[in-house]
C-alpha positions in Angstrom: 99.1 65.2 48.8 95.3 65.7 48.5 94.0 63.4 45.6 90.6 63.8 44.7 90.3 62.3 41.3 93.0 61.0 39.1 94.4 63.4 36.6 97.3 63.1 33.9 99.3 64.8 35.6 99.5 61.9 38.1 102.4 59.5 36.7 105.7 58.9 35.9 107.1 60.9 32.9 110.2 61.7 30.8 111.6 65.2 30.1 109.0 65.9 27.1 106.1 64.7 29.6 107.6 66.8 32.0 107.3 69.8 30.0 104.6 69.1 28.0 102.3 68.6 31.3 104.1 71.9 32.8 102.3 73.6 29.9 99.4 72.2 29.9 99.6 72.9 33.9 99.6 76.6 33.0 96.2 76.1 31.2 95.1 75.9 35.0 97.3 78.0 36.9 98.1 81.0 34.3 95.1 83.8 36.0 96.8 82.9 39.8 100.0 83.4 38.3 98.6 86.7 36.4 96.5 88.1 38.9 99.4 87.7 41.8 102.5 89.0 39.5 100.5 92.2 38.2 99.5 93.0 42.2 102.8 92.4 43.3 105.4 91.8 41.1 105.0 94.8 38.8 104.8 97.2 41.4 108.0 96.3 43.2 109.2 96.2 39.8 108.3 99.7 39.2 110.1 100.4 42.4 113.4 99.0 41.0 112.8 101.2 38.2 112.3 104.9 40.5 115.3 103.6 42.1 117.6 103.9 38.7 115.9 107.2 37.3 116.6 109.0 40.6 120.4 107.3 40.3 120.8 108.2 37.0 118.8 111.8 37.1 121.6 112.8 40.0 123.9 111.8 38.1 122.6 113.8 35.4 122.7 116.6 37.9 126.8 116.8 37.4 128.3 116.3 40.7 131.7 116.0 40.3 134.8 114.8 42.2 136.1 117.9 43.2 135.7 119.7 46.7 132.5 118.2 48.2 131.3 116.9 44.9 132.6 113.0 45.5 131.4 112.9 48.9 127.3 113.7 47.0 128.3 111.3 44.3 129.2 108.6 46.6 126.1 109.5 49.3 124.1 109.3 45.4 125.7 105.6 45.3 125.0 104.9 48.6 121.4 105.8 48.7 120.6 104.0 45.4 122.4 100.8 46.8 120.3 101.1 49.6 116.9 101.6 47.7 117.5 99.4 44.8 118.8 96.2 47.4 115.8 97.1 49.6 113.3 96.4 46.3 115.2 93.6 45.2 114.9 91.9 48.5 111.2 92.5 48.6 111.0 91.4 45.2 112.4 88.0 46.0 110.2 87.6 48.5 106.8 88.6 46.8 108.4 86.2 43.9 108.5 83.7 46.7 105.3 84.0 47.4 103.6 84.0 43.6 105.4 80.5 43.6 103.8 79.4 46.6 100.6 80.4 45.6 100.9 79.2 42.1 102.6 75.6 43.6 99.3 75.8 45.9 97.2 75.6 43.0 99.5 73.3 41.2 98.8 70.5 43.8 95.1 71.6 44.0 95.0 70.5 40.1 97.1 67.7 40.0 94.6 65.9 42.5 91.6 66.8 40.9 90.5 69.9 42.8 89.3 72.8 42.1 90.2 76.1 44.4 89.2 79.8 43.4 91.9 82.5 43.4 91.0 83.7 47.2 91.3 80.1 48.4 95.0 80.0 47.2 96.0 82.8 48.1 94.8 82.8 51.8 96.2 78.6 52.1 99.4 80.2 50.6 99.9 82.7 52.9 98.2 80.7 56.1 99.9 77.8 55.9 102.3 77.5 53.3 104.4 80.6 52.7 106.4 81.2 56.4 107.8 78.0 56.1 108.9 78.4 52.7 110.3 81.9 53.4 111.9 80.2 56.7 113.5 77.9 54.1 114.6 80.1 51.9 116.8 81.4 54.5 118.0 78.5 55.6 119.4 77.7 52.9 121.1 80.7 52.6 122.1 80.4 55.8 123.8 77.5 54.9 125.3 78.2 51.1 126.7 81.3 53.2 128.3 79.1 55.8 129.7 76.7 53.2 131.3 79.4 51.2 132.7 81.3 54.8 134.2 78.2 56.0 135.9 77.3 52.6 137.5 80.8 52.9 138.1 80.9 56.8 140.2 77.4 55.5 142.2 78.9 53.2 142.6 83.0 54.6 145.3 81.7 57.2 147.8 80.2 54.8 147.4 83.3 52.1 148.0 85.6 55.2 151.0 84.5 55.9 152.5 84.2 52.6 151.4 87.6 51.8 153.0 88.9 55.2 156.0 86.6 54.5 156.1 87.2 50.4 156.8 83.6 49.9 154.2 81.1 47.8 152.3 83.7 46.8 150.8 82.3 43.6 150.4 78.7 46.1 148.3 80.8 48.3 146.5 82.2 45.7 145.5 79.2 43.4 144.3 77.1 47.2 142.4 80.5 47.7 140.8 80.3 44.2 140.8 76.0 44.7 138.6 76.7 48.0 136.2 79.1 46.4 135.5 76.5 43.6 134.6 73.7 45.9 132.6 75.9 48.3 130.7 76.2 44.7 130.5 73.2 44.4 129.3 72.1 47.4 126.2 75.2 47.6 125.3 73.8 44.0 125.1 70.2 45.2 123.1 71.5 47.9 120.8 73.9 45.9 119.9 70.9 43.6 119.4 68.4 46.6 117.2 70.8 48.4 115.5 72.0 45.4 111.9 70.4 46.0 111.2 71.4 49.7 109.2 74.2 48.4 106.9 71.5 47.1 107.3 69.1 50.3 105.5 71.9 52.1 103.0 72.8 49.9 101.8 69.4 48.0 103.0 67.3 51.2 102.5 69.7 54.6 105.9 69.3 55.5 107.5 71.2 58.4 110.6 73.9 57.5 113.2 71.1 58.6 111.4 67.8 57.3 111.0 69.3 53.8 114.4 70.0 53.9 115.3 66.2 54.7 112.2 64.9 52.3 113.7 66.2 49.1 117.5 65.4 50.1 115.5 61.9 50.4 113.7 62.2 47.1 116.2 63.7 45.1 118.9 60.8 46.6 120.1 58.8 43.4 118.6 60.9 40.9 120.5 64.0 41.8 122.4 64.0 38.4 119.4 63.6 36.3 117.6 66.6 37.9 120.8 68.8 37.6 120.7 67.7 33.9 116.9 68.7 33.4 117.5 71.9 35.6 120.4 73.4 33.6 118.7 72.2 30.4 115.2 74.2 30.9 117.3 77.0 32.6 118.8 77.8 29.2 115.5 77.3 27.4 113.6 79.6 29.9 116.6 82.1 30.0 116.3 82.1 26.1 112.9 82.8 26.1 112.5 85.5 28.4 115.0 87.3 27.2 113.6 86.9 23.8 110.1 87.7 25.1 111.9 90.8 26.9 113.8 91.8 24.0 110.9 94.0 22.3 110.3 95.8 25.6 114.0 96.8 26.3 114.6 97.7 22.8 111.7 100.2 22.4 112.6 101.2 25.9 116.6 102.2 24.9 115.9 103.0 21.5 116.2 106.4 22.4 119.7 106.0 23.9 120.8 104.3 21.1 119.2 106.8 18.1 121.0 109.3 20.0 124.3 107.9 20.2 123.5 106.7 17.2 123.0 110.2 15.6 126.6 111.8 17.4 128.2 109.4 15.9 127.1 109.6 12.6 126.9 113.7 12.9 130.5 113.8 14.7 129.2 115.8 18.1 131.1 114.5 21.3 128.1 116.5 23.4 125.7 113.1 23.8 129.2 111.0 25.0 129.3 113.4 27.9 127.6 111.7 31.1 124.8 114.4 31.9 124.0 115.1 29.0 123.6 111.7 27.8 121.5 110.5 30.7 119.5 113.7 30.7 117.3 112.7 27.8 117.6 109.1 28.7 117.1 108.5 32.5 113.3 107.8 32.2 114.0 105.5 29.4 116.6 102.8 31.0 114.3 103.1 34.0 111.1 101.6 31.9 113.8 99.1 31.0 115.2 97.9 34.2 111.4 98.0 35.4 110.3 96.2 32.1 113.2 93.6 32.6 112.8 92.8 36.0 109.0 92.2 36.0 109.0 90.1 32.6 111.7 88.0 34.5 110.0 87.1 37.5 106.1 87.2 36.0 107.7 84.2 33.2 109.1 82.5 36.6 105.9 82.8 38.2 103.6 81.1 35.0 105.8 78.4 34.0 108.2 77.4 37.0 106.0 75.9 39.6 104.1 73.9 37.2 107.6 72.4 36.0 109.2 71.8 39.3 105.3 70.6 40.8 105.1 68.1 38.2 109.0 67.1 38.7 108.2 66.5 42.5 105.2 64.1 41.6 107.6 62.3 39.3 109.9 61.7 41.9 107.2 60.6 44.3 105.8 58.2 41.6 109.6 56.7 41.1 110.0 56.4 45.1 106.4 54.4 45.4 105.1 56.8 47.4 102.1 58.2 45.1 100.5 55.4 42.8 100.3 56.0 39.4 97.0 56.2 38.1 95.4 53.2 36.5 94.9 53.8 32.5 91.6 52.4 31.1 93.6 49.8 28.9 95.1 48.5 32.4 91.6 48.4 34.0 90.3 46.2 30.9 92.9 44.1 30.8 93.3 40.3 31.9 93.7 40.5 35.7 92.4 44.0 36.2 89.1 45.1 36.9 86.5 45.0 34.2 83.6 46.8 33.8 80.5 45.1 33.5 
């Protein structure tokens, strides 16, 4: 990590320092984080959103299942699935990269630099985001393999007592026993890996040794960052969906005045599926869209400052970043004094 001056944010600190300093880390990074999520968040989120109004406007179309009717309902499924996975994926990855670039400028600010917008976005996507996205699939790679090989260790025995009908409900609480501890496990290792991200960008690491460097940091202080991770998950998942609240309500207020209304006026017309999403489609779109950019946009502001300043906690702990000297230490008997 690059220090150029010493900064605050430069020290060991408790939960409150942690999220006090994440805040005040959004003083610096909050026009990255706004600049990158309106280019690319919103319009993938918008995306999402076509995806549900052409979903819900065929539906609203009437096909029914009768003659060829299911076969264009489930085609109308199928294409959706398709489209709507497709934008979700790409919106994971340009998430991925708004938390690069906003980590980027979190290290740049922790060590005293200053880098224009530009500058952190061509470092992030020069040098910092292929690893990461390499990562990122790793990891997946490997919570996927954890999970198949819990089940591949538990599918023979239910076979056979579903062929043989004998300990059935054995079979199936293993079955359901495996599945837990493959949770288990991809949790443990989501938490230990959480901080290669940050190995990458405030360190250099490569894909594979920022794997290994925050298994090494996180080592012995795995339970209190799964504490302070679940803890600031609720509080963030509380505030965004109170901050998204406003947005979805005016968005299905509609929906809701009109159910709303049959009910009140006795009509069964609105309860009907075309009919109902007719004069609604474009209106649970805007939500879905709304929903899905506030999410990820709130990620982007407040996330990598959090988890930055988290990593340079860790370092501090481990010796391998030295705290910053306070002026009291300076004056103090045995430090340096200024003349």
């Amino acid at each position: 990590m690059e220090i150029k001056r010493r900064t605050p944010f430069l020290a060991r600190q408790n939960l409150s320092e942690l999220l006090d300093n994440a805040f005040k880390m959004m003083g610096h990074t909050w026009r990255t984080s706004l600049l990158l999520s309106l280019m690319l968040l919103l319009p993938l989120s918008a995306l999402m959103g076509w995806a549900v109004a052409r979903l819900l406007a065929g539906l609203a179309a009437g096909p029914q299942f009768a003659g060829g009717g299911a076969q264009a309902l489930g085609l109308l499924f199928l294409r959706f699935a398709l489209g709507f996975s497709a934008f979700l994926l790409l919106l994971q990855f340009a998430g991925l990269f708004v938390y690069v670039a906003a980590s980027t400028h979190v290290a740049a600010a922790a060590g005293g630099r200053t880098l224009e917008f530009g500058e952190i976005v061509r470092i992030a996507g020069s040098r910092h985001y292929g690893r990461c996205l390499l990562q990122y699939l790793v990891q997946i790679a490997m919570s996927a393999g954890i999970m198949a090989a819990a089940l591949l260790f538990v599918t023979p025995a239910l076979a056979f007592s579903l062929v043989r009908q004998a300990h059935i409900a054995g079979a199936v609480a293993g079955t359901i026993g495996a599945v837990f501890l493959g949770a288990v496990a991809v949790i443990w290792l989501a938490v230990l890996l959480r901080f290669a991200p940050q190995a990458v960008v405030f360190d250099g690491e490569p894909v594979f040794g920022s794997l290994q460097h925050s298994a090494r940091l996180v080592r012995g202080s795995w339970w209190r960052l799964f504490g302070i991770s679940i803890l600031v998950g609720i509080i963030f998942s509380f505030a965004a969906g109170l901050i998204s609240l406003p947005f979805t309500g005016a968005a299905l207020l509609p929906l809701l005045s009109r159910l709303i209304g049959s009910i009140l006026g006795g009509s069964s017309e609105p309860f009907q599926l075309p009919g109902l999403l007719r004069g609604s489609a474009a209106w649970i779109a805007a939500a879905v869209a709304g929903g899905a950019f506030i999410q990820s946009a709130l990620q982007a502001f407040f996330l990598p400052g959090f988890f930055g300043q988290f990593y340079i906690d860790l370092k501090v702990r481990r010796g391998e970043l030295a705290v910053p000297q306070r002026r009291a230490e300076r004056g103090a008997p045995g430090g340096r004094r200024g003349r």
